[in-house]
LUMTORTI-790842 format. One record per residue (C-alpha): x, y, z; residue number from 1. Coordinates in Angstrom, 2 decimals. Layout:
# residues N
+---------+---------+---------+-----+
|      c1 |      c2 |      c3 | pos |
+---------+---------+---------+-----+
|       X |       Y |       Z | NUM |
...
+---------+---------+---------+-----+
# end
This chain:
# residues 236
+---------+---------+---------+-----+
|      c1 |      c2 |      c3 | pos |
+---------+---------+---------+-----+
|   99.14 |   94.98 |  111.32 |   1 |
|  101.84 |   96.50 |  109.93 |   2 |
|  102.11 |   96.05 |  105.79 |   3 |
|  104.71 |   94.14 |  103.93 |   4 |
|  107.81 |   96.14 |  103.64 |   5 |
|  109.81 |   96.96 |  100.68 |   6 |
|  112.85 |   98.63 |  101.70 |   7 |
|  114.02 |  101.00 |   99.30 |   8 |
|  117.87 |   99.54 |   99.33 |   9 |
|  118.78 |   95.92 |  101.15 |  10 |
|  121.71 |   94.30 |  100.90 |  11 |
|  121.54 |   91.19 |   98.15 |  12 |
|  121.13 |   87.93 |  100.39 |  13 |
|  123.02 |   84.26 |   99.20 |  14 |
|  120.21 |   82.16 |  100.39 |  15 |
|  106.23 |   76.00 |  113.29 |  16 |
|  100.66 |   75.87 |  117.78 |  17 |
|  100.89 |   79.22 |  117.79 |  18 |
|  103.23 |   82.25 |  118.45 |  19 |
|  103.31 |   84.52 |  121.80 |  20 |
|  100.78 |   87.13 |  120.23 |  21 |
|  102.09 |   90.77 |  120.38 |  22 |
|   99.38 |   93.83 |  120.98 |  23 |
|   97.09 |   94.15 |  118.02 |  24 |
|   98.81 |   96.16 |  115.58 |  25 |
|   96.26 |   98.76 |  113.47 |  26 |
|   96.58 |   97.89 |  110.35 |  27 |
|   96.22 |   94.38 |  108.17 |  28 |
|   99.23 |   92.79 |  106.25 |  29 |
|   99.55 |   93.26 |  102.97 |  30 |
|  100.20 |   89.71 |  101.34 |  31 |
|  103.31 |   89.05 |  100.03 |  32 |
|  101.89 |   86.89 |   96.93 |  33 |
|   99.83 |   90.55 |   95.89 |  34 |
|  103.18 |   92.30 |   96.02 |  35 |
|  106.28 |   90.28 |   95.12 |  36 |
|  107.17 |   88.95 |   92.07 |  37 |
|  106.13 |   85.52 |   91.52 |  38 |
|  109.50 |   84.26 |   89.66 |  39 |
|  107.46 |   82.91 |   86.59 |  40 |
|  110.84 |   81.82 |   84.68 |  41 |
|  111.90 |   79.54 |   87.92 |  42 |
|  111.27 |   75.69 |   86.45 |  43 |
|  112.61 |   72.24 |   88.68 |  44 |
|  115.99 |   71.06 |   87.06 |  45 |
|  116.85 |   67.34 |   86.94 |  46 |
|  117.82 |   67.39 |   90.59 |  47 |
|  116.76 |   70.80 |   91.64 |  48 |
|  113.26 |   71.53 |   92.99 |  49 |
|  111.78 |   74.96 |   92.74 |  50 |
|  111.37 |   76.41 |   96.26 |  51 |
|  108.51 |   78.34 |   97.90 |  52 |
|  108.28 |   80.10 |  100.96 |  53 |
|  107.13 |   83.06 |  102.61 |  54 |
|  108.24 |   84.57 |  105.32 |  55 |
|  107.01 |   86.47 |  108.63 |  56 |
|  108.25 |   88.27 |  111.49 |  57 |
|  107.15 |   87.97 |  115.31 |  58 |
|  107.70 |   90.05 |  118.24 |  59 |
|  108.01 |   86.57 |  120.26 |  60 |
|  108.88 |   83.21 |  120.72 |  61 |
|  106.30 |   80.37 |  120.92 |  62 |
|  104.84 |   79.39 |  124.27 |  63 |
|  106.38 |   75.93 |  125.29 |  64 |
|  104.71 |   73.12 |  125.04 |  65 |
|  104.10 |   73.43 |  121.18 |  66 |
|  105.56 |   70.96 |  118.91 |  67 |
|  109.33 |   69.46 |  118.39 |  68 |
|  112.40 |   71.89 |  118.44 |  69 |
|  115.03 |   71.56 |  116.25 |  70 |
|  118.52 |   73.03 |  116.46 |  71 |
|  119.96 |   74.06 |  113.12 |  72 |
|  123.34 |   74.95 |  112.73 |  73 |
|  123.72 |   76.57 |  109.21 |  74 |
|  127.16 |   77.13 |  107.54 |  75 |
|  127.24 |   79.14 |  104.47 |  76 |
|  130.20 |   78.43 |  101.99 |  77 |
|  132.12 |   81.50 |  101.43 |  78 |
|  132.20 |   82.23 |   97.72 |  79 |
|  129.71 |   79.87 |   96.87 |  80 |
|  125.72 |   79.11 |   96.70 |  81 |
|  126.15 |   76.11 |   99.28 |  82 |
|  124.62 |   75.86 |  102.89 |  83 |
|  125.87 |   72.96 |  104.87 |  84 |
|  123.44 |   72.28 |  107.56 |  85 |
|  123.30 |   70.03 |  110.98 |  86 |
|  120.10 |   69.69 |  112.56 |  87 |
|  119.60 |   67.99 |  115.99 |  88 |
|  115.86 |   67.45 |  117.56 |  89 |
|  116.07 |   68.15 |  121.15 |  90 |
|  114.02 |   65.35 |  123.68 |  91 |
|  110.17 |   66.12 |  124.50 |  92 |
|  112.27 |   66.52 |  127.63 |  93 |
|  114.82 |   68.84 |  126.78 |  94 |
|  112.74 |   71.24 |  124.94 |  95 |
|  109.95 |   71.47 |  128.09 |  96 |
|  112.87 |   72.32 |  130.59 |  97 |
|  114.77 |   74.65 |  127.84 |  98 |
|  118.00 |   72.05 |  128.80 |  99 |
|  119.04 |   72.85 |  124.55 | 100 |
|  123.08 |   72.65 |  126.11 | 101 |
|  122.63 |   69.33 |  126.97 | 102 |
|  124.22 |   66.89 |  124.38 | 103 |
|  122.20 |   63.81 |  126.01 | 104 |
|  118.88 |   65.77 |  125.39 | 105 |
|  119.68 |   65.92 |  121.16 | 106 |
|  119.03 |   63.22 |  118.45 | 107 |
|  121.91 |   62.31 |  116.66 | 108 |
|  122.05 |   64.87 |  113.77 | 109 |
|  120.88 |   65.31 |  110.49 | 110 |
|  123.35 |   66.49 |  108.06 | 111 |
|  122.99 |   67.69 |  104.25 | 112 |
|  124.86 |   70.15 |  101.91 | 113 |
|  122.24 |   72.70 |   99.90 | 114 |
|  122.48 |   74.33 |   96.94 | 115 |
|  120.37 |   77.67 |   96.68 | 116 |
|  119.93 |   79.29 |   93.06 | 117 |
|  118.02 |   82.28 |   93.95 | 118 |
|  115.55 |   83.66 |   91.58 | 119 |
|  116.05 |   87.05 |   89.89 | 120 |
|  114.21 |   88.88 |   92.23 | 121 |
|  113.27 |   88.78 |   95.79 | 122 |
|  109.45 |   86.92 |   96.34 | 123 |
|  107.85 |   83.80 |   97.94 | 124 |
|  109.25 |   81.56 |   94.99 | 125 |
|  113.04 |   81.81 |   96.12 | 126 |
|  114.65 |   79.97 |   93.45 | 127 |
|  116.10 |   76.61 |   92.88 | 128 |
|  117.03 |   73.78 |   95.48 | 129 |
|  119.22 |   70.85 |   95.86 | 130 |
|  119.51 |   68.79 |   98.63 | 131 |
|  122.05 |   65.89 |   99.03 | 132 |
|  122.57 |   64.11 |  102.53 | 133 |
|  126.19 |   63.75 |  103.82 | 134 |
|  127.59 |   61.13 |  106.63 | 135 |
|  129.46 |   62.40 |  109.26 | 136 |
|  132.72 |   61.99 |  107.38 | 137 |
|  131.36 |   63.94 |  104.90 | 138 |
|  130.29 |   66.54 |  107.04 | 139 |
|  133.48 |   67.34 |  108.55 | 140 |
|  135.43 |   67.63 |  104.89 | 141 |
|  133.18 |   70.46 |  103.94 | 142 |
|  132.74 |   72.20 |  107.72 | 143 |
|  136.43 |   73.16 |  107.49 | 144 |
|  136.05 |   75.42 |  104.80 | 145 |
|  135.49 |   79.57 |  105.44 | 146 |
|  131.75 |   79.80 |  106.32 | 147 |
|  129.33 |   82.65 |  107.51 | 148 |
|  127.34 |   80.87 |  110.37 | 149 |
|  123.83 |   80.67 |  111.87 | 150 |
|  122.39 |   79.20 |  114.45 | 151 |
|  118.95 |   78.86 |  115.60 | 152 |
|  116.03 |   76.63 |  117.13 | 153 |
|  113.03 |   75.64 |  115.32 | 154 |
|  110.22 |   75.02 |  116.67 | 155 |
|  107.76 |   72.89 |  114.37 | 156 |
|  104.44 |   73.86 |  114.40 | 157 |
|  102.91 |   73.02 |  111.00 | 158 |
|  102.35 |   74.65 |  108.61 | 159 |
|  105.21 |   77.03 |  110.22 | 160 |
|  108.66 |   76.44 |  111.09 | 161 |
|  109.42 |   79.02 |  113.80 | 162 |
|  113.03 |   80.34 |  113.60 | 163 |
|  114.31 |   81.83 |  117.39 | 164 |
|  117.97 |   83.03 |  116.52 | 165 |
|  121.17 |   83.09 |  118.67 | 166 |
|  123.53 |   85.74 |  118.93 | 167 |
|  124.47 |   88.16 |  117.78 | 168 |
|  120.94 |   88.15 |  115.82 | 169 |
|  119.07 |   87.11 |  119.60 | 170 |
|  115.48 |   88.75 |  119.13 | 171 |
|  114.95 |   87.75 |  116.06 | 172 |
|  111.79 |   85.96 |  115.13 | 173 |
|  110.89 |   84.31 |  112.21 | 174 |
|  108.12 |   81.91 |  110.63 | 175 |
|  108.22 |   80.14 |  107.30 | 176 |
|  105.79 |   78.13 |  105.24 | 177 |
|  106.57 |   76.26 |  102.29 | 178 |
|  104.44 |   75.00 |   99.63 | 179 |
|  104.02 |   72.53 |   96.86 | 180 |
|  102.71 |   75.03 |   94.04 | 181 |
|  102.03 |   78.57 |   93.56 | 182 |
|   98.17 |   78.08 |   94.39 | 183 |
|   98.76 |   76.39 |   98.14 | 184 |
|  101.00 |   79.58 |   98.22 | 185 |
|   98.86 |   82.15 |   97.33 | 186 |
|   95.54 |   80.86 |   99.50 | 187 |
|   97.95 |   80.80 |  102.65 | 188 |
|   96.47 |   83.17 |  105.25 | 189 |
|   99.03 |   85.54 |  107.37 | 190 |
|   99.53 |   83.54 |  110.79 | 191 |
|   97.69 |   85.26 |  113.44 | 192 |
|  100.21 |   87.12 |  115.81 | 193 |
|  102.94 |   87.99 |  112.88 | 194 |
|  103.92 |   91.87 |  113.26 | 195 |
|  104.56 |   91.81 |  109.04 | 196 |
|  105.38 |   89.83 |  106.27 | 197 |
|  109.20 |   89.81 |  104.73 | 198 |
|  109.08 |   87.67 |  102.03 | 199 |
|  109.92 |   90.42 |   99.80 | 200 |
|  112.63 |   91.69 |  102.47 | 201 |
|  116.14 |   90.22 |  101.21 | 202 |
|  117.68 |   91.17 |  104.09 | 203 |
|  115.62 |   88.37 |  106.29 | 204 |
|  116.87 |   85.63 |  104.25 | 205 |
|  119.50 |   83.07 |  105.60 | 206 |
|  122.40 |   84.48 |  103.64 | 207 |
|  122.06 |   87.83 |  104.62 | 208 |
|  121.63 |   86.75 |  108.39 | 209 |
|  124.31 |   85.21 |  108.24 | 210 |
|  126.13 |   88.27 |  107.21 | 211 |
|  124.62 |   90.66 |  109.31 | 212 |
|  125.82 |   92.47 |  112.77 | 213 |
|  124.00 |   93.08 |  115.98 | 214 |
|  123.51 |   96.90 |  115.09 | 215 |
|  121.94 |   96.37 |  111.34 | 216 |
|  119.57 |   93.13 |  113.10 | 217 |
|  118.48 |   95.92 |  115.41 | 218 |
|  117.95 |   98.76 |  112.97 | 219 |
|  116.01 |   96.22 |  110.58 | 220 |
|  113.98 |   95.27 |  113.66 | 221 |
|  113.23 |   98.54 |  113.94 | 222 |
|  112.06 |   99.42 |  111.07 | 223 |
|  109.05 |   97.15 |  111.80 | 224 |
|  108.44 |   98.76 |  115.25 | 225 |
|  110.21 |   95.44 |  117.21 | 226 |
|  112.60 |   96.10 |  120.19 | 227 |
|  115.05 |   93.96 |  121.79 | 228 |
|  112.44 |   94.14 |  124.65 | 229 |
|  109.80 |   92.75 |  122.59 | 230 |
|  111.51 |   90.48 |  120.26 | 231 |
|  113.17 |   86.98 |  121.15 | 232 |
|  114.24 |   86.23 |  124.33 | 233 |
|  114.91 |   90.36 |  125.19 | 234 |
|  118.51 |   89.86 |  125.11 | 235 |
|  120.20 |   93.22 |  123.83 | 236 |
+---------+---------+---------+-----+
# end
Protein backbone atom coordinates (compact mmCIF):
# COMPACT_ATOMS: atom_id res chain seq x y z
CA UNK A 1 0.00 0.00 0.00
CA UNK A 2 1.03 3.19 -0.58
CA UNK A 3 2.72 5.07 2.74
CA UNK A 4 1.32 7.97 4.61
CA UNK A 5 2.03 11.12 2.80
CA UNK A 6 3.54 14.23 4.01
CA UNK A 7 3.34 16.75 1.43
CA UNK A 8 6.07 19.06 1.50
CA UNK A 9 3.63 22.38 1.34
CA UNK A 10 -0.47 22.05 1.91
CA UNK A 11 -2.58 24.63 2.30
CA UNK A 12 -3.57 25.25 6.28
CA UNK A 13 -7.17 23.60 6.67
CA UNK A 14 -10.08 25.39 9.27
CA UNK A 15 -11.43 22.12 10.38
CA UNK A 16 -18.37 3.52 8.07
CA UNK A 17 -18.94 -3.38 6.23
CA UNK A 18 -16.38 -2.80 4.15
CA UNK A 19 -15.09 -0.61 1.21
CA UNK A 20 -15.06 -1.65 -2.70
CA UNK A 21 -11.35 -3.01 -2.42
CA UNK A 22 -8.98 -1.48 -5.07
CA UNK A 23 -5.97 -3.84 -6.64
CA UNK A 24 -3.44 -4.68 -3.99
CA UNK A 25 -1.16 -1.90 -3.82
CA UNK A 26 2.83 -3.06 -3.12
CA UNK A 27 3.64 -1.60 -0.33
CA UNK A 28 2.10 -1.43 3.51
CA UNK A 29 0.85 1.90 5.12
CA UNK A 30 2.81 3.59 7.23
CA UNK A 31 0.63 4.44 10.41
CA UNK A 32 -0.23 7.72 10.98
CA UNK A 33 0.12 7.45 14.99
CA UNK A 34 4.23 6.42 14.12
CA UNK A 35 4.44 9.60 12.08
CA UNK A 36 2.29 12.54 13.15
CA UNK A 37 2.52 14.45 16.02
CA UNK A 38 0.44 13.35 18.77
CA UNK A 39 -0.71 17.02 20.04
CA UNK A 40 0.48 16.26 23.71
CA UNK A 41 -0.51 19.99 24.90
CA UNK A 42 -4.34 19.38 23.56
CA UNK A 43 -6.41 18.98 27.15
CA UNK A 44 -10.73 18.90 27.19
CA UNK A 45 -11.94 22.49 28.22
CA UNK A 46 -15.10 22.91 30.32
CA UNK A 47 -17.27 22.30 27.29
CA UNK A 48 -14.77 21.30 24.73
CA UNK A 49 -13.73 17.65 24.19
CA UNK A 50 -10.40 16.79 22.71
CA UNK A 51 -10.94 15.15 19.30
CA UNK A 52 -9.32 12.11 17.65
CA UNK A 53 -9.43 10.85 14.35
CA UNK A 54 -7.56 9.46 11.63
CA UNK A 55 -8.13 9.54 8.39
CA UNK A 56 -7.93 7.28 5.07
CA UNK A 57 -8.39 7.45 1.50
CA UNK A 58 -10.24 4.86 -0.91
CA UNK A 59 -10.29 4.40 -4.51
CA UNK A 60 -14.19 3.47 -4.02
CA UNK A 61 -17.37 3.69 -2.57
CA UNK A 62 -18.86 0.96 -0.33
CA UNK A 63 -20.89 -1.84 -1.88
CA UNK A 64 -24.66 -1.25 -0.97
CA UNK A 65 -26.21 -2.97 1.35
CA UNK A 66 -23.76 -1.91 4.23
CA UNK A 67 -25.03 0.06 7.04
CA UNK A 68 -27.18 3.52 7.34
CA UNK A 69 -26.30 6.55 5.03
CA UNK A 70 -26.29 9.79 6.18
CA UNK A 71 -26.39 13.04 4.22
CA UNK A 72 -24.32 15.82 5.73
CA UNK A 73 -24.53 19.13 4.60
CA UNK A 74 -21.56 21.10 6.18
CA UNK A 75 -21.38 24.96 6.19
CA UNK A 76 -18.24 26.50 7.27
CA UNK A 77 -18.49 30.12 8.78
CA UNK A 78 -16.41 32.43 6.85
CA UNK A 79 -13.94 34.09 9.19
CA UNK A 80 -14.55 31.92 11.90
CA UNK A 81 -13.75 28.29 13.54
CA UNK A 82 -17.60 27.29 13.29
CA UNK A 83 -19.15 24.40 11.13
CA UNK A 84 -22.88 24.41 11.05
CA UNK A 85 -24.00 21.04 10.07
CA UNK A 86 -27.50 19.26 8.89
CA UNK A 87 -27.53 15.68 8.75
CA UNK A 88 -30.49 13.64 7.32
CA UNK A 89 -30.50 9.55 7.45
CA UNK A 90 -31.86 8.36 4.27
CA UNK A 91 -34.71 5.16 4.59
CA UNK A 92 -33.25 1.42 4.53
CA UNK A 93 -35.25 2.10 1.37
CA UNK A 94 -33.82 5.01 -0.06
CA UNK A 95 -30.28 4.14 0.43
CA UNK A 96 -30.80 0.36 -1.34
CA UNK A 97 -32.39 2.08 -4.51
CA UNK A 98 -29.74 5.19 -4.34
CA UNK A 99 -33.36 7.43 -4.36
CA UNK A 100 -30.87 10.19 -1.91
CA UNK A 101 -33.17 13.20 -4.03
CA UNK A 102 -36.09 12.07 -2.56
CA UNK A 103 -37.21 14.30 0.43
CA UNK A 104 -39.81 11.46 1.60
CA UNK A 105 -36.86 8.91 1.77
CA UNK A 106 -34.82 11.38 4.64
CA UNK A 107 -35.34 11.59 8.48
CA UNK A 108 -36.08 14.83 9.62
CA UNK A 109 -32.61 16.43 10.22
CA UNK A 110 -30.19 16.74 12.73
CA UNK A 111 -28.81 20.11 13.20
CA UNK A 112 -25.78 21.46 15.45
CA UNK A 113 -23.24 24.38 15.23
CA UNK A 114 -19.32 23.12 15.91
CA UNK A 115 -16.58 24.71 17.10
CA UNK A 116 -13.12 23.28 15.84
CA UNK A 117 -9.82 24.54 17.71
CA UNK A 118 -7.28 22.78 15.74
CA UNK A 119 -4.17 21.65 17.35
CA UNK A 120 -0.77 23.17 16.45
CA UNK A 121 0.07 20.76 14.07
CA UNK A 122 -1.54 18.44 11.70
CA UNK A 123 -2.04 14.55 13.41
CA UNK A 124 -4.80 12.10 14.51
CA UNK A 125 -5.51 14.32 17.72
CA UNK A 126 -7.15 17.33 15.71
CA UNK A 127 -7.75 19.66 18.40
CA UNK A 128 -10.59 20.84 20.47
CA UNK A 129 -14.47 20.31 19.96
CA UNK A 130 -17.71 21.82 20.87
CA UNK A 131 -20.86 20.72 19.94
CA UNK A 132 -24.20 22.54 20.71
CA UNK A 133 -27.59 21.39 19.01
CA UNK A 134 -29.72 24.10 17.30
CA UNK A 135 -33.71 23.93 16.39
CA UNK A 136 -34.68 24.70 13.14
CA UNK A 137 -35.10 28.37 13.94
CA UNK A 138 -31.83 28.37 15.00
CA UNK A 139 -30.53 26.81 12.11
CA UNK A 140 -31.73 29.18 9.64
CA UNK A 141 -30.25 32.48 11.72
CA UNK A 142 -26.77 31.13 11.32
CA UNK A 143 -27.21 29.39 7.54
CA UNK A 144 -27.54 32.93 6.16
CA UNK A 145 -24.24 33.94 6.93
CA UNK A 146 -21.11 33.64 4.09
CA UNK A 147 -20.15 29.91 4.28
CA UNK A 148 -17.71 27.55 2.32
CA UNK A 149 -19.95 24.39 1.75
CA UNK A 150 -19.73 20.56 1.67
CA UNK A 151 -21.74 18.05 1.00
CA UNK A 152 -21.48 14.43 1.25
CA UNK A 153 -23.06 10.90 2.21
CA UNK A 154 -21.93 8.82 4.95
CA UNK A 155 -22.19 5.65 5.06
CA UNK A 156 -21.88 4.12 8.71
CA UNK A 157 -20.04 1.20 8.99
CA UNK A 158 -18.44 1.11 12.46
CA UNK A 159 -15.73 1.76 13.43
CA UNK A 160 -15.63 3.95 10.03
CA UNK A 161 -17.67 6.66 8.82
CA UNK A 162 -17.28 6.54 5.02
CA UNK A 163 -17.32 10.04 3.42
CA UNK A 164 -18.52 9.82 -0.67
CA UNK A 165 -18.33 13.63 -1.70
CA UNK A 166 -20.44 15.66 -4.21
CA UNK A 167 -19.26 17.98 -6.62
CA UNK A 168 -17.06 19.58 -7.46
CA UNK A 169 -14.89 17.17 -5.04
CA UNK A 170 -17.05 13.82 -6.77
CA UNK A 171 -14.33 10.95 -6.45
CA UNK A 172 -13.36 11.60 -3.40
CA UNK A 173 -13.26 8.91 -0.78
CA UNK A 174 -12.77 9.10 2.65
CA UNK A 175 -12.94 6.97 6.02
CA UNK A 176 -12.64 8.22 9.57
CA UNK A 177 -12.38 6.63 12.96
CA UNK A 178 -12.59 8.33 16.11
CA UNK A 179 -11.51 7.34 19.44
CA UNK A 180 -11.90 7.82 23.12
CA UNK A 181 -8.04 8.06 24.08
CA UNK A 182 -4.76 8.02 22.50
CA UNK A 183 -4.31 4.13 23.19
CA UNK A 184 -7.77 2.96 21.23
CA UNK A 185 -6.03 5.31 18.65
CA UNK A 186 -2.84 4.02 18.35
CA UNK A 187 -3.89 -0.02 18.36
CA UNK A 188 -6.35 0.88 15.39
CA UNK A 189 -5.33 -1.26 12.39
CA UNK A 190 -5.39 0.46 8.70
CA UNK A 191 -8.90 -0.70 7.19
CA UNK A 192 -8.31 -3.26 4.64
CA UNK A 193 -8.89 -1.73 1.07
CA UNK A 194 -7.59 2.03 2.03
CA UNK A 195 -5.03 3.20 -0.85
CA UNK A 196 -3.11 5.49 2.20
CA UNK A 197 -3.52 7.14 5.26
CA UNK A 198 -4.00 11.23 5.42
CA UNK A 199 -4.26 11.98 8.77
CA UNK A 200 -1.21 13.95 8.58
CA UNK A 201 -2.47 15.47 5.09
CA UNK A 202 -4.14 19.00 5.99
CA UNK A 203 -5.38 19.33 2.84
CA UNK A 204 -8.05 16.26 3.42
CA UNK A 205 -9.58 17.91 6.27
CA UNK A 206 -13.16 19.47 6.10
CA UNK A 207 -11.99 23.05 5.96
CA UNK A 208 -9.73 22.72 3.29
CA UNK A 209 -12.39 20.67 1.22
CA UNK A 210 -14.41 22.98 1.55
CA UNK A 211 -12.06 25.40 0.01
CA UNK A 212 -10.77 23.44 -2.62
CA UNK A 213 -11.50 23.32 -6.63
CA UNK A 214 -12.09 20.43 -8.94
CA UNK A 215 -8.45 20.77 -10.44
CA UNK A 216 -6.41 20.82 -6.88
CA UNK A 217 -9.10 17.59 -5.62
CA UNK A 218 -7.73 15.98 -8.76
CA UNK A 219 -4.05 16.80 -8.48
CA UNK A 220 -4.19 15.73 -4.65
CA UNK A 221 -5.87 12.54 -5.86
CA UNK A 222 -3.17 12.10 -7.84
CA UNK A 223 -0.62 12.31 -5.90
CA UNK A 224 -1.79 9.03 -4.28
CA UNK A 225 -2.10 7.26 -7.69
CA UNK A 226 -6.32 7.69 -7.63
CA UNK A 227 -8.12 8.72 -10.91
CA UNK A 228 -11.44 10.05 -11.47
CA UNK A 229 -11.93 6.54 -13.05
CA UNK A 230 -11.09 4.83 -9.97
CA UNK A 231 -12.24 7.07 -7.29
CA UNK A 232 -16.02 7.83 -6.29
CA UNK A 233 -18.61 7.42 -8.53
CA UNK A 234 -16.00 8.14 -11.84
CA UNK A 235 -17.54 11.38 -12.43
CA UNK A 236 -14.78 13.80 -13.93
Amino acid sequence: MIPQHRPASAAPSAESAEPAEPAEPAEPIVSAASTCSAAPGVVPGKYARVERERRFLFAAPPGAGHGPVHRITDRYLLGTRMRLRRVETLSARAAATGAGNDRPGLSAPQLKLTQKIPADSPGPVQGLLTNTYLSAAEYEVFAVLPARVLRKSRHSVPPLGIDVFEPPLHGLVLAEAEFADDAEMHAFEVPRGAVAEVTCDPRFTGGSLAAAGRGELLAWLAEYGVTPETAGNGNS
